[in-house]
C-alpha positions in Angstrom: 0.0 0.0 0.0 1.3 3.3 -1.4 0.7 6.6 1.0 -1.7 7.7 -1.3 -3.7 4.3 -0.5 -3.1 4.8 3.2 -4.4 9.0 2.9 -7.4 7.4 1.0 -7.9 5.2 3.6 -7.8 7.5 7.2 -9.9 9.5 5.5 -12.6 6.7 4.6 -12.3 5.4 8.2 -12.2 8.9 10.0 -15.7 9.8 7.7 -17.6 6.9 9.1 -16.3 7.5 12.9 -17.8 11.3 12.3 -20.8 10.0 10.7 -21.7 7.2 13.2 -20.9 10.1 15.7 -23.2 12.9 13.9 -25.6 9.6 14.1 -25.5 8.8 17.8 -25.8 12.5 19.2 -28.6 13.3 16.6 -30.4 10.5 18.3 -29.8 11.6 21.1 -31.3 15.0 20.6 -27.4 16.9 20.6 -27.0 17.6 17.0 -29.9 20.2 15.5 -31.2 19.2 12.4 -30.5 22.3 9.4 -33.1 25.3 10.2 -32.5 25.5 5.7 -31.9 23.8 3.1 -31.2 25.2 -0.1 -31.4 22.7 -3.2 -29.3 23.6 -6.4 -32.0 21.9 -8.6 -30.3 22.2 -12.2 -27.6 23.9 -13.6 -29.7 24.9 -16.5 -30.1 28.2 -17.3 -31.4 30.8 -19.6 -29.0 33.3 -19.4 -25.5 33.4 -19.2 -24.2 36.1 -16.8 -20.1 36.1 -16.1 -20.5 36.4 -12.5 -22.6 33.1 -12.4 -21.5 29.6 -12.6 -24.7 28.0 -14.1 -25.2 27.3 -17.0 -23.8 23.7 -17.4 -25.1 20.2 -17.1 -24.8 18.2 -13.6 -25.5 15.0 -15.7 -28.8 13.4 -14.6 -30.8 15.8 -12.5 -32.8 14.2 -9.5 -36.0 12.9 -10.6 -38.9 14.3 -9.1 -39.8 10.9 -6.9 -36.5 11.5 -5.9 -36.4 14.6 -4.8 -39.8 14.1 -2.7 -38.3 11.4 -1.0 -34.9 13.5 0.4 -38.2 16.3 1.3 -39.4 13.6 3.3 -36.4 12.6 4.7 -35.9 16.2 5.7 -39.4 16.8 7.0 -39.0 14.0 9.8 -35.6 15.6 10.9 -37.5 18.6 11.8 -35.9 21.2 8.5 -38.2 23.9 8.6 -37.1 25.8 5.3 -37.0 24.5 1.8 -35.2 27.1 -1.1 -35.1 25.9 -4.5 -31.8 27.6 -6.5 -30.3 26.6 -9.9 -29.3 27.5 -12.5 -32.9 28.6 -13.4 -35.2 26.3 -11.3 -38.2 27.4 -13.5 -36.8 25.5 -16.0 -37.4 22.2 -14.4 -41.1 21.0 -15.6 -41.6 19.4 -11.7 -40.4 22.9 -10.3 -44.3 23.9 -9.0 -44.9 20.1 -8.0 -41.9 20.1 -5.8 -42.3 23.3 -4.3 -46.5 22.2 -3.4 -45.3 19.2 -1.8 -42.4 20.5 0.6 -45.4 22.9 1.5 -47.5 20.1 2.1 -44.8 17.8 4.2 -44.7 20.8 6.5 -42.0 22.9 5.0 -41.8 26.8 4.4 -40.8 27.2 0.9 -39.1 29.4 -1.2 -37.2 30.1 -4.3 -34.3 32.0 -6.1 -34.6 32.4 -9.9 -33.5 35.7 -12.4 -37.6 35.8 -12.9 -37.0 36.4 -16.6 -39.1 32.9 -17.1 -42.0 33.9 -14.3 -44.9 35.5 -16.4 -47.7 36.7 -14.0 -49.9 33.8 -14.9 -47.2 31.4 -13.4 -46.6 33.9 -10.5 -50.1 33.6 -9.5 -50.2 29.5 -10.2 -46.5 29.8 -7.7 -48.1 31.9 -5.3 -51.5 30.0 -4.8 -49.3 26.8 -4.7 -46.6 27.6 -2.4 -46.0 28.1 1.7 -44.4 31.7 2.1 
C-alpha cells in the first residue's frame, strides 16, 4: 500500500467515525437538524451572466420521486425551510410540484430564480401553490 492508499484510507475510516458520531448525538437530541436547506435543482439556465457559474449540465438531474423522497427525509428531521436555486429552477417542468409538496410535508418554501421565465400567470399558479 502506497501513501496515497493509506491517505485514501484514514480518510474513509475517519468519515464513518464522524458519521456514526453525527448519528449517535442526533439521536440523542445533541446535534440540530439544518433550520434550511437550499437545493441547487439544475444547472440549466437561460442566461449566461459572467458572475454566475450556471449554465452547465450536472448530468442526470434528480428525478422528481427523488427529490420528494430527500423532502421527506428532511421533514421527519424537523428542516423547517426549503429554497429551491439553480441554475434557473423554473426551467425544471416538476419545479411547481416540488415546491406544493415540501409545503404540504410541512416545509416553508421558497425560491431563487433571475424571474425572466416567471410571467404573471405562473406567478399567480406559484403563489396560490406555495408556503411563504
Amino acid at each position: 500500500m502506497n501513501s496515497y492508499e493509506l491517505l485514501l484510507l484514514v480518510f474513509k475510516v475517519e468519515a464513518k467515525i464522524v458519521s456514526s458520531n453525527i448519528d449517535l448525538l442526533y439521536a440523542h437530541g445533541k446535534v440540530n437538524p439544518p433550520n434550511t436547506v437550499v437545493w441547487d435543482s439544475t444547472k440549466k439556465c437561460n442566461l449566461d451572466c459572467i458572475h454566475c457559474g450556471s449554465g452547465g449540465n450536472y448530468g442526470e438531474e434528480l428525478s422528481t420521486e427523488e427529490i420528494k423522497n430527500i423532502i421527506d427525509q428532511f421533514s421527519s428531521f424537523g428542516v423547517k425551510h426549503f429554497q429551491i436555486t439553480g441554475g434557473e429552477p423554473l426551467l425544471r417542468a416538476d419545479f411547481i410540484d416540488i415546491l406544493e409538496y415540501a409545503g404540504k410535508r410541512g416545509l416553508k418554501t421558497s425560491f431563487a430564480s433571475n424571474v425572466t421565465a416567471l410571467t404573471k400567470t405562473r406567478q399567480n399558479q406559484y403563489q396560490k401553490r406555495m408556503s411563504l
